[in-house]
C-alpha positions in Angstrom: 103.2 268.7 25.6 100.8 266.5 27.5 102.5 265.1 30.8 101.4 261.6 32.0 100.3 262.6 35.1 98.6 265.5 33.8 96.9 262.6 31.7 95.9 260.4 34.7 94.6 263.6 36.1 92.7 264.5 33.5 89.1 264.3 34.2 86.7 262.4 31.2 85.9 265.2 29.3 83.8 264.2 26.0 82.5 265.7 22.8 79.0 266.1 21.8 77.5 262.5 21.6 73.8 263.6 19.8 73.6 260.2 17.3 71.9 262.4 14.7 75.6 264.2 14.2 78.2 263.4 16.7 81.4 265.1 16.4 84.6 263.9 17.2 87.8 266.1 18.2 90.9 264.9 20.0 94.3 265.1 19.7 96.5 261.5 19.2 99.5 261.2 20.7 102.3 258.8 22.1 101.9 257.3 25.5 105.5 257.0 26.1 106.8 260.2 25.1 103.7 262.3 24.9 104.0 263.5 21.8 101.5 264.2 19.1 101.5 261.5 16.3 100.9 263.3 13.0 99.1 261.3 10.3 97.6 258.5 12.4 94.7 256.8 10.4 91.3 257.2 11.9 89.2 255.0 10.3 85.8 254.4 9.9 85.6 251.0 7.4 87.6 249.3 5.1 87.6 252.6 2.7 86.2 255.7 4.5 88.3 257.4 7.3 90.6 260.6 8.2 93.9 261.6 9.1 95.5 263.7 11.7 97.2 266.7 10.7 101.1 267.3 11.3 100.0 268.0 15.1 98.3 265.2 15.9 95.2 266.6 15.9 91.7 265.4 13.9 88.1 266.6 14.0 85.1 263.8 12.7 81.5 264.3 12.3 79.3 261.2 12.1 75.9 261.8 10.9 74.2 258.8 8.8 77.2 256.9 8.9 76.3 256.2 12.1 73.7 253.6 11.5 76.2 251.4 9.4 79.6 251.7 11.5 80.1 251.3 15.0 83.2 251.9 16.0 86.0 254.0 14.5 89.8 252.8 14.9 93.4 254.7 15.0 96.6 253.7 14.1 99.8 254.9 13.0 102.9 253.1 12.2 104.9 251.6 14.4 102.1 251.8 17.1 99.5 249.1 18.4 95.8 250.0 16.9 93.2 251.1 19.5 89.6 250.5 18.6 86.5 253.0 20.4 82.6 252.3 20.0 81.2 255.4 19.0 78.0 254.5 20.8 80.4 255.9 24.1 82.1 259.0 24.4 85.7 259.6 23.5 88.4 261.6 24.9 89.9 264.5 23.6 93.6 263.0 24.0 94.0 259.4 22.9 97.9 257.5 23.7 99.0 254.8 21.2 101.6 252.4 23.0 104.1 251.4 20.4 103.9 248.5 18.9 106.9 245.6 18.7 107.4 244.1 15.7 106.3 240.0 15.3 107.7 238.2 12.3 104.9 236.5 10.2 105.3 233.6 8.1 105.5 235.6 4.9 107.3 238.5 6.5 110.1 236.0 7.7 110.1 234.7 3.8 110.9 237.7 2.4 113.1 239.2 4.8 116.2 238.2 3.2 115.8 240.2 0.0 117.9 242.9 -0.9 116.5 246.6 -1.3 117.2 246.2 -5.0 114.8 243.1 -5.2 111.8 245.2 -3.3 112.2 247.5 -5.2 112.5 245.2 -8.5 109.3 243.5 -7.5 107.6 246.7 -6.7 108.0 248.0 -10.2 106.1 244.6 -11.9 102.8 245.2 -9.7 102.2 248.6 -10.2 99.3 248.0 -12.2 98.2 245.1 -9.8 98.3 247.3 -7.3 97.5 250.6 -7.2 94.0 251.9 -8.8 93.7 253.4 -12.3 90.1 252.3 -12.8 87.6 255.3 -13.3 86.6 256.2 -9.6 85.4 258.8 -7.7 87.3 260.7 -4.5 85.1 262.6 -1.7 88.3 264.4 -0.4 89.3 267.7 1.1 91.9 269.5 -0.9 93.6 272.9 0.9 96.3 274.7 -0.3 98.8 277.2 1.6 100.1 280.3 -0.6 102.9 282.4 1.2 104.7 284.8 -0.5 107.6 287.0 0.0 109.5 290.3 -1.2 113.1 289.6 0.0 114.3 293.0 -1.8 112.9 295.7 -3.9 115.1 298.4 -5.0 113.4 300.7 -7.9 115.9 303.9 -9.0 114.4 306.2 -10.7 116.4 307.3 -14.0 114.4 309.5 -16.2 110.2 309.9 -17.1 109.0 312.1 -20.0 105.3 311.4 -18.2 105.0 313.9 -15.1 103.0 311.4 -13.5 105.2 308.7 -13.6 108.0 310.4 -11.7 109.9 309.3 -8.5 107.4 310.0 -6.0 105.1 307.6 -7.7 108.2 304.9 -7.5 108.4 305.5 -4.1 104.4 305.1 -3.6 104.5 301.5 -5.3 107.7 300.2 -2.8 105.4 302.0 -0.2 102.2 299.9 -1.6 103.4 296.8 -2.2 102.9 293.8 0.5 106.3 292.2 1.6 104.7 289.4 2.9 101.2 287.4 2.2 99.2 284.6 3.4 96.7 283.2 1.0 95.0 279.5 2.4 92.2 277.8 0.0 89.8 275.0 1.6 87.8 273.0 -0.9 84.9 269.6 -0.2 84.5 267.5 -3.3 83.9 264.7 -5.3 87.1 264.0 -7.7 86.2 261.9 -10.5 88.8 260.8 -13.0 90.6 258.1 -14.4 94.2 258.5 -16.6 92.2 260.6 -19.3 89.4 262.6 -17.8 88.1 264.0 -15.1 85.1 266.0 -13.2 84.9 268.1 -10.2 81.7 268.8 -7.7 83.0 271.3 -5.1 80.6 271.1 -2.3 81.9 273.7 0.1 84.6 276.4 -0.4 86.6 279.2 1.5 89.5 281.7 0.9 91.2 283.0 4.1 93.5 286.1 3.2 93.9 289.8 3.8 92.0 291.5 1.3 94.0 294.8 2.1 97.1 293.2 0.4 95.2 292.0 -3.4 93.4 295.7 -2.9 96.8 297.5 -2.7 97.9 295.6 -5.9 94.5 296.5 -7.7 94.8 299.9 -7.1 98.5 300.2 -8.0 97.3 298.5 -11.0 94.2 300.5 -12.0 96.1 303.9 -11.3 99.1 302.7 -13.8 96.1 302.2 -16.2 94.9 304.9 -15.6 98.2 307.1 -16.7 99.2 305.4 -19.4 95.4 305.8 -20.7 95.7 309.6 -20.2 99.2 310.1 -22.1 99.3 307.6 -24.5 97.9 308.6 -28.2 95.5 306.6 -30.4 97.6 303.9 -32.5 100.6 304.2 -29.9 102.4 300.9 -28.7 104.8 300.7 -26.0 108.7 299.1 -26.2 110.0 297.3 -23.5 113.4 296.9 -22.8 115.4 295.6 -20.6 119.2 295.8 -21.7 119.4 294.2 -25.2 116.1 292.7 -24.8 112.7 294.3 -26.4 109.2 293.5 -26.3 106.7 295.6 -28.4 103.4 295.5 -27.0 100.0 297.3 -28.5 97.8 299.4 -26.6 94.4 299.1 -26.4 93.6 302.8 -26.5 92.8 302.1 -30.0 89.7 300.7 -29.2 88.2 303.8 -27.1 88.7 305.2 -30.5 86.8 303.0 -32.7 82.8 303.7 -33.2 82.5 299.8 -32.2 84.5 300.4 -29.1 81.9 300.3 -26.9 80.1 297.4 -28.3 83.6 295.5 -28.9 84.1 296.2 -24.7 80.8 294.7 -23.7 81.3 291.6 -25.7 84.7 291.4 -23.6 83.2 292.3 -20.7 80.7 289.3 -21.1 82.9 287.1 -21.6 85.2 287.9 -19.0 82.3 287.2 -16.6 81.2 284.1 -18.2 85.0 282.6 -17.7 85.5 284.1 -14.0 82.2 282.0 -13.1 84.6 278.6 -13.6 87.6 280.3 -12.7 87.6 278.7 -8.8 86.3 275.4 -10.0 88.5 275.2 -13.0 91.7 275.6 -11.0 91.2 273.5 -8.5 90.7 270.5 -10.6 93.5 271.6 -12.9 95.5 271.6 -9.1 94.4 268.4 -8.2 95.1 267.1 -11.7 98.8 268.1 -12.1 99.4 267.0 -8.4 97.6 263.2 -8.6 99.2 262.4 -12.1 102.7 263.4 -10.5 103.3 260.0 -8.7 106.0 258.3 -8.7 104.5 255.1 -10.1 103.1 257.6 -13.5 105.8 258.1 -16.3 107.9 261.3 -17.1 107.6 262.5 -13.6 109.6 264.7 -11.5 109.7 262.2 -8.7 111.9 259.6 -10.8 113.2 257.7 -7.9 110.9 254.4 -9.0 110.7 254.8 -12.8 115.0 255.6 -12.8 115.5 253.3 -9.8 119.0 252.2 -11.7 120.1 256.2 -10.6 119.5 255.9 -7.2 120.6 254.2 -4.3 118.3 251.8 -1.9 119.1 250.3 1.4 117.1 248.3 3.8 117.5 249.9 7.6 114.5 248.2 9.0 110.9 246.8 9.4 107.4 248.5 11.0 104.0 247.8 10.9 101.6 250.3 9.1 97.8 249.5 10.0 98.7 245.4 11.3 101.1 244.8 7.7 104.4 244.6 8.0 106.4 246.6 5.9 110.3 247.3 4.7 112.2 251.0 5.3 114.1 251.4 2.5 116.1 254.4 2.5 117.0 255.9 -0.9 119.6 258.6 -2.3 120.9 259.9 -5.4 124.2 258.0 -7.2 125.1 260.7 -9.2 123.3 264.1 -9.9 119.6 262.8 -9.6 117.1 265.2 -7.7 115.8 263.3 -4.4 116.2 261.3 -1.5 113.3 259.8 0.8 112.3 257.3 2.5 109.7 253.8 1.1 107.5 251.7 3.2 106.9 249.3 1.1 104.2 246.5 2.3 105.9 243.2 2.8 103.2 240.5 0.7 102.0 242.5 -2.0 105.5 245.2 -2.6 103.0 248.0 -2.9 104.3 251.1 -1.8 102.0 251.9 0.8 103.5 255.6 2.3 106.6 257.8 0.8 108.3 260.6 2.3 111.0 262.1 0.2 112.5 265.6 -0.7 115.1 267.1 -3.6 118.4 267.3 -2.5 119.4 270.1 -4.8 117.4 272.8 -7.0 115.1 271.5 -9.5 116.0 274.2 -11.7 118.9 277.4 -11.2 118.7 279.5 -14.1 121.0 282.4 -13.5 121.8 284.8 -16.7 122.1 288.8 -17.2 120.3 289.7 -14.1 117.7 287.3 -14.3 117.5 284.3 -11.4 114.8 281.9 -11.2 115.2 278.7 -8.6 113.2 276.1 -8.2 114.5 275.1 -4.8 112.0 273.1 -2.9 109.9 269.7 -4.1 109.0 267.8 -0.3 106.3 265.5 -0.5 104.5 262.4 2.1 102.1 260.4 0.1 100.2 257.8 2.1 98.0 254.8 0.6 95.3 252.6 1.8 93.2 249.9 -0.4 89.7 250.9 -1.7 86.9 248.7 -2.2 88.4 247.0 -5.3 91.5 245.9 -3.3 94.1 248.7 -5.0 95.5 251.3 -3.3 94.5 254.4 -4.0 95.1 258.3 -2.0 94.9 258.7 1.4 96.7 261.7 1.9 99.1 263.9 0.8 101.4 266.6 2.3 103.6 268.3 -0.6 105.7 271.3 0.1 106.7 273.7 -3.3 109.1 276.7 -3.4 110.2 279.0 -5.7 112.4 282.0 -6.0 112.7 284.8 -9.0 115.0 287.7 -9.0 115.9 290.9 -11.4 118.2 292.7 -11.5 118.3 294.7 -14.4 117.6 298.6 -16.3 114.0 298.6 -17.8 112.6 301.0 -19.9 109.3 301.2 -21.1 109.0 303.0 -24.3 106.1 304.8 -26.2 106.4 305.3 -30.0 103.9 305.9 -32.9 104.1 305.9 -36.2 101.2 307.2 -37.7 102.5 310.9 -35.9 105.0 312.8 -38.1 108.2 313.7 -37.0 109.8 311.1 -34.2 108.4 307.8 -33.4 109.4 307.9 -30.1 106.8 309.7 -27.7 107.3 309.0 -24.4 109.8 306.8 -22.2 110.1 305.7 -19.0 113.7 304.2 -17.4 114.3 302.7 -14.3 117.0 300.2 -12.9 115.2 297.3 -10.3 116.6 294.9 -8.8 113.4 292.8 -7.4 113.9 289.2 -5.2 111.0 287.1 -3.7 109.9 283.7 -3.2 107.1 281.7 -3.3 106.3 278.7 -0.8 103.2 276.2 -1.4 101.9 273.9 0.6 99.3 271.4 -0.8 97.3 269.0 1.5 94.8 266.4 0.2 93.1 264.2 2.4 90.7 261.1 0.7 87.8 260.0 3.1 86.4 257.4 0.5 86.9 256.3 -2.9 84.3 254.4 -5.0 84.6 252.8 -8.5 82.4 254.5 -11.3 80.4 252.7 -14.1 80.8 254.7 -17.7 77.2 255.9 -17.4 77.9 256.9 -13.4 80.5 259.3 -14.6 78.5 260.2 -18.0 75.7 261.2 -15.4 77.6 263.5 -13.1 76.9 267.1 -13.2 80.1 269.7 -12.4 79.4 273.1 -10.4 81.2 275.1 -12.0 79.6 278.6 -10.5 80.6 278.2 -7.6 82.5 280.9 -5.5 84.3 280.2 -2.2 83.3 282.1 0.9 85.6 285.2 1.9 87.0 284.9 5.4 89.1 287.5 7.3 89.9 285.2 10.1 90.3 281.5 11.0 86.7 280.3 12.0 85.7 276.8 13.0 82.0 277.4 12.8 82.8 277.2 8.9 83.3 274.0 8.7 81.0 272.7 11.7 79.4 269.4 10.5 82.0 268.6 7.7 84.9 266.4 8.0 88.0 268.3 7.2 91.8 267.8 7.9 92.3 270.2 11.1 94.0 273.6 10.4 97.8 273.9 12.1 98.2 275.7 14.2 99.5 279.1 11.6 95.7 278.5 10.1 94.1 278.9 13.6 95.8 281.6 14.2 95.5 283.6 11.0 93.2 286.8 11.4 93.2 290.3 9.3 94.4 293.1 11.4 91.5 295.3 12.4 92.2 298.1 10.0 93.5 295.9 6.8 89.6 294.4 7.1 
């Protein structure tokens, strides 16, 4: 916390000022209370600009920008804009003053409608206005992976393969991580419309311990490896888990066959040829299935607009987001629908200009015969500003996802043949397990500029699919010095490999 008369203390202290690439870092935060504001607009023009993260905090770097903007402004709702030439230096903690609402002529006209009618008129200018034109996002996409083993409990029953005995049980609870941190960072153009879509990544990074994906490897390779040794030619392997089987075939056959080798080389091949896009490929499939999941597409989860009859609105109050006025509408549930949240919605035009909601119950509980999945966390802010064709498109986006799986069942893994005389059955394996852990993503996706694309601009563009992100053990900002990026939180600055996991 920043005291205010540590702030009137505070001597000037400014960023590097060279014109060719100034960078900008400060932290924004409330001159009242002192408090950061998270997700206060910095922006640059009508359609280019930044965001501060969920502490108040944003980084900019100006290179030949500079020559066409002048001054860069912040604002946050509910606060009074402040404007600052970038020709001067800025400081490193910047106070909004909050702002007091003023009632507008069109403001004061629409005031007395009810909730119900915003939201009525918001659903007949959707198309007006937000953007489903083909267009073209330069935006910073990062996702958070944490994972969690809650319990493992293997018991070890019975193993006809020496290797695969209790001490080797005891080695995977040993080897297994209980808990990772996996964080992707990705620079891009986005280009898409309802139907298509392209992806230049221009920068890339993967910050995570590689101890933890190395343990699994090994555990992996070394079960391989086992099974490799014991198993006969033509052998498959049963898998059961009480009255449920699975028969899968082993691929030992191949080291048998005189085209084995040639068969495995072909694989091979083509295994490299589809790990080259593998990075590439999921990150626009990531960004895909999180853009088309708005609430203002059809047959979404996030049904609160398109099933508005199934949940309940009410008016609480009025705010400014960047100078428009706009309603607080509060909405919940009637009956056993998924979320509540909250809608700014913009007072003249009834676009929904920023959305913060969350489920109120799991999305899914499946719970049957030892088997639990739960889909127990969907928490997501959306924020919108107007491109250059007057719709709103992206700004940013903060969505939370969690997950749970459990098992708590007998498994047996089974070896039979039946090309050997005698019994089918070979080898077997039986263990009891009773496994829990969850899975918690966080997605952020920050828009600096959006521009509309011709049929032959998007014919024209060329996708990267190659490339690899850079490995990092620890947080560094010298990564991304010179780009603009949404500002780790604090958990990202902080992340480092312990000296021997590197």
């Amino acid at each position: 916390m920043y005291f205010k008369k540590t702030l009137l203390l505070l001597p000037l202290l400014f960023l590097n000022t060279i014109i060719s690439a100034q960078n900008i870092k400060a932290k924004v935060i409330d001159q009242k209370t002192n408090q950061p504001i998270p997700y206060a607009t910095i922006q640059l023009s009508n359609d280019q600009g930044i965001i501060t993260n969920e502490e108040g905090r944003f980084s900019l770097t100006l290179k030949d920008k500079i020559a066409k903007v002048d001054s860069i402004y912040i604002s946050s709702m509910g606060y009074e804009k402040r404007g600052f030439s970038i020709q001067n230096e800025i400081d490193t903690i910047i106070a909004l003053n909050p702002k007091a609402i003023e009632l507008s002529g069109v403001f004061v006209s629409n005031k007395n409608l009810t909730a119900e009618e915003v939201i009525d008129n918001v659903k007949a200018r959707i198309s007006q206005n937000y953007n489903f034109d083909l267009s073209q996002k330069h935006l910073f996409f990062r996702e958070s992976d944490f994972s969690k083993i809650k319990k493992l409990d293997i018991k070890f029953k019975k193993s006809t393969i020496k290797e695969l005995d209790k001490k080797l049980m005891d080695s995977i609870i040993s080897i297994l991580p209980k808990k990772t941190e996996f964080y992707t960072e990705m620079l891009g153009e986005y280009s898409s419309d309802a139907n298509r879509r392209k992806l230049h990544i221009s920068k890339a990074a993967e910050l995570y311990d590689k101890n933890n994906s190395i343990s699994m490897d090994a555990l992996s390779e070394k079960m391989e490896a086992i099974f490799k040794k014991n198993i006969k030619p033509n052998s498959y392997l049963k898998i059961k888990s009480g009255w449920f089987g699975t028969k899968v075939q082993v691929d030992s056959i191949l080291e048998n066959d005189k085209n084995a080798e040639e068969i495995k080389d072909q694989m091979d091949e083509q295994k490299k040829k589809e790990d080259k896009s593998e990075f590439q490929n999921r990150r626009k499939e990531s960004l895909n299935n999180i853009l088309s999941s708005f609430f203002y597409n059809e047959d979404v989860k996030s049904n609160f607009l398109n099933k508005s009859n199934r949940y309940k609105f009410e008016l609480n109050d009025y705010t400014y987001i960047e100078d428009q006025s706009v309603y607080i509408i509060d909405f919940v549930p009637k009956r056993s629908e998924d979320f509540k949240g909250t809608l700014y919605i913009n007072t003249e035009d009834f676009a929904i200009v920023r959305v913060d909601y969350e489920n109120v119950k799991p999305l899914k509980n499946f719970k049957l015969l030892g088997v639990h999945y739960q889909d127990k966390l969907y928490r997501n802010k959306l924020i919108f500003s107007k491109n250059q064709n007057n719709k709103y498109d992206l700004k940013y986006l903060e969505l939370y996802r969690g997950k749970l799986f459990g098992f708590d069942r007998p498994l047996k893994v089974i070896e039979k043949n039946k090309f050997v005389k005698g019994k089918r059955k070979q080898n077997e394996l039986s263990l009891d397990i009773n496994f829990v852990t969850t899975n918690t993503l966080k997605y952020e996706i920050v828009v600096f500029d959006s521009k509309l694309l011709s049929e032959s601009d998007y014919t024209n563009l060329k996708e990267n699919k190659a490339i690899k992100p850079t490995y990092l053990s620890k947080y560094s900002s010298e990564f991304w010095k010179g780009y603009t990026i949404i500002e780790p939180n604090s958990a990202i600055r902080q992340f480092t490999v312990a000296p021997e996991s590197e």
